[in-house]
C-alpha positions as CSV (number, residue, x, y, z in Angstrom):
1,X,0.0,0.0,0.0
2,X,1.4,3.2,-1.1
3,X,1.1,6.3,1.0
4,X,-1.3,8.9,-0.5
5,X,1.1,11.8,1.2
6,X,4.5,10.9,-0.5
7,X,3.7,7.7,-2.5
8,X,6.4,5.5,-0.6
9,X,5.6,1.8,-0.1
10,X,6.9,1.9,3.0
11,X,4.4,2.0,6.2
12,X,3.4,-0.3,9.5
13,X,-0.2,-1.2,10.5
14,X,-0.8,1.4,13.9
15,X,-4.3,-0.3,14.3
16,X,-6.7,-3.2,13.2
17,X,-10.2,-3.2,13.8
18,X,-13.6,-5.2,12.2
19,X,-15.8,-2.5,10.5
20,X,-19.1,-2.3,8.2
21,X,-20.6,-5.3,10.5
22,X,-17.7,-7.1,10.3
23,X,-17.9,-7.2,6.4
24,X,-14.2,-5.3,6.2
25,X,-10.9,-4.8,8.2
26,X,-10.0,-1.0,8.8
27,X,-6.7,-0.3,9.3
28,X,-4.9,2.5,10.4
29,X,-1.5,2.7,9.0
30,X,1.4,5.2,9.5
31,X,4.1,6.0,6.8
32,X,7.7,5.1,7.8
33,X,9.3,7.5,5.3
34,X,7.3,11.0,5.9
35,X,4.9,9.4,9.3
36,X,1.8,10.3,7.7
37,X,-1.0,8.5,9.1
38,X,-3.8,6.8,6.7
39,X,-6.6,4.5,7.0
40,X,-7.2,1.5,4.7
41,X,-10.2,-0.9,4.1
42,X,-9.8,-4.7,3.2
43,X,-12.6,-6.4,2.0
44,X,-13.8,-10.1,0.6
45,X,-13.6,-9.8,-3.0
46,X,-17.0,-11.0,-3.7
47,X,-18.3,-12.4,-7.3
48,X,-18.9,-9.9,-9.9
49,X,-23.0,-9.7,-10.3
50,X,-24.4,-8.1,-13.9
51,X,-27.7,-6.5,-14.2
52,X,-30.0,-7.6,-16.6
53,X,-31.7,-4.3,-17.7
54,X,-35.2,-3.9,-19.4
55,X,-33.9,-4.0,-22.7
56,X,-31.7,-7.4,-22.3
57,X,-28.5,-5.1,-22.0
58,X,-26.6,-6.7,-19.5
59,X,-23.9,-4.3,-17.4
60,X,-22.1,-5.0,-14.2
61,X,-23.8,-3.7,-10.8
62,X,-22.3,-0.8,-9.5
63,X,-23.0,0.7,-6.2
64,X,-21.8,4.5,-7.2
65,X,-25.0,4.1,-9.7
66,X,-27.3,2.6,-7.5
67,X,-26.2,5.1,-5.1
68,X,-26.5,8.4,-7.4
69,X,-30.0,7.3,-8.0
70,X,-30.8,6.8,-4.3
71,X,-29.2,10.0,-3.3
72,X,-31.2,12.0,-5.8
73,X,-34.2,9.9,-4.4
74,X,-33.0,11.3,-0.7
75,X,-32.3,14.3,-1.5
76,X,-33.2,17.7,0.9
77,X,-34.8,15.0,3.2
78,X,-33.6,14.6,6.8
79,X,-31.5,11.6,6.0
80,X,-28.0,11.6,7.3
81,X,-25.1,9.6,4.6
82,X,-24.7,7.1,6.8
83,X,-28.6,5.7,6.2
84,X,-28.2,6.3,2.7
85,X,-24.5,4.3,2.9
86,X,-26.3,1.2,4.7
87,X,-28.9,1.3,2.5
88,X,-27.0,0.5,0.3
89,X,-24.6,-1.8,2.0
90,X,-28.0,-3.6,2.6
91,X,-29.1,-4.1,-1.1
92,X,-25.7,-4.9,-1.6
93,X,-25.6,-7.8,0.5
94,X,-28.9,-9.3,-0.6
95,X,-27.6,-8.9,-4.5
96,X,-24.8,-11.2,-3.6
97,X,-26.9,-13.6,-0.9
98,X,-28.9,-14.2,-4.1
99,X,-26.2,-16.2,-4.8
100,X,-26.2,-15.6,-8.8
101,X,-23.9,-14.2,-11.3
102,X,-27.0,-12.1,-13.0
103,X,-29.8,-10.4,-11.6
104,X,-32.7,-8.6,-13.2
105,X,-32.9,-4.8,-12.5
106,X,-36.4,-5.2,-11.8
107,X,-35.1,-7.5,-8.9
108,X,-32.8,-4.8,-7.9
109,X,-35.3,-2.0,-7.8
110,X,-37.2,-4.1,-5.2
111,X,-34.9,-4.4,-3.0
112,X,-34.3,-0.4,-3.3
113,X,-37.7,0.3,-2.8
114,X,-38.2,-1.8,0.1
115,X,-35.2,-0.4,1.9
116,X,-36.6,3.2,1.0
117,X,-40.0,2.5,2.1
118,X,-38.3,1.4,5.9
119,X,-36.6,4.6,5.6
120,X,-38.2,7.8,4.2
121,X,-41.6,7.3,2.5
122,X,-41.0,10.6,0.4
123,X,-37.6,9.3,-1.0
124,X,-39.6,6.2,-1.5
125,X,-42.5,7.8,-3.8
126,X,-39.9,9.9,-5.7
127,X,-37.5,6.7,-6.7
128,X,-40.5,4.7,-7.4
129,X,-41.5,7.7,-9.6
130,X,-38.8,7.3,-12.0
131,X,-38.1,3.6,-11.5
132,X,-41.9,3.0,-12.6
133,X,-42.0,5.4,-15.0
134,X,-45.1,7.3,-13.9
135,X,-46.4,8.5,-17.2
136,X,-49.3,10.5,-14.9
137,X,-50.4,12.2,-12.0
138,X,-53.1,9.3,-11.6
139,X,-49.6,6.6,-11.4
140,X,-48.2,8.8,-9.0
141,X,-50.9,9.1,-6.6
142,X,-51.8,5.4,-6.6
143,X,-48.2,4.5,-5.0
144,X,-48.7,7.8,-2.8
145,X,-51.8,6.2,-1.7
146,X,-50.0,2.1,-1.4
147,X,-47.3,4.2,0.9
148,X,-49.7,5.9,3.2
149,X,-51.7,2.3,3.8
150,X,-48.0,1.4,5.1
151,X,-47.0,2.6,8.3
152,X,-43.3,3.9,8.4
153,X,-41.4,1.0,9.3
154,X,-43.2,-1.5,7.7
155,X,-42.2,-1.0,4.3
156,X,-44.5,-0.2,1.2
């Protein structure tokens, strides 16, 4: 591992600890050429999963999109990152306990939305807005209506 201060190879583990539920090692490292002090995450290298999208494209999954469109989804809500960052750990993880090398979006946008509608029913209406296409008002207030019938916490 290469020091992001001066790029020497050269540095000692300071500290070891389990972190995202034990799904990763942090460790905190120190530089022995200029002492600076980084942190680095080790994690199972897990399977690569591809999406099957609507269309029969297939593409690999990749959290930074699932996360843009979650993000715009929570966006001005009272939803701190670290929700939003086990959200997605939590889809994540039930991609991969699926146990298969492709998955259908429409499977993936499931598990989004069930996540969402445990954590912010407004995020939840606005990604199922875009994920179901809602071509009218009338589509958009029959899942406003299936999310009020749902207490929070129970999901939508």
């Amino acid at each position: 591992m290469n020091c992001p201060a001066c790029g020497s190879a050269e540095n000692k583990v300071v500290d070891s600890r389990t972190a995202k539920d034990g799904d990763a090692i942090r460790r905190r490292r120190e530089c022995e050429a200029c002492g600076a002090r980084f942190t680095t995450y080790e994690y199972v290298e897990r399977t690569p999963v591809l999406v099957i999208k609507k269309d029969g494209r297939r593409e690999p999954f990749r959290r930074e999109k699932l996360d843009e469109g979650v993000s715009k989804a929570c966006q001005k809500r009272p939803i701190a990152r670290e929700e939003v960052e086990g959200l997605l750990d939590r889809v994540e993880a039930a991609i991969q306990s699926m146990g298969q090398s492709e998955v259908e979006s429409r499977q993936v946008g499931e598990i989004v939305m069930e996540e969402l509608a445990r954590l912010d029913q407004i995020s939840y209406v606005r990604f199922a807005s875009v994920y179901r296409e809602f071509r009218d008002m009338k589509d958009f207030m029959q899942e406003i209506r299936k999310a009020m019938k749902t207490e929070p916490g129970e999901g939508a």
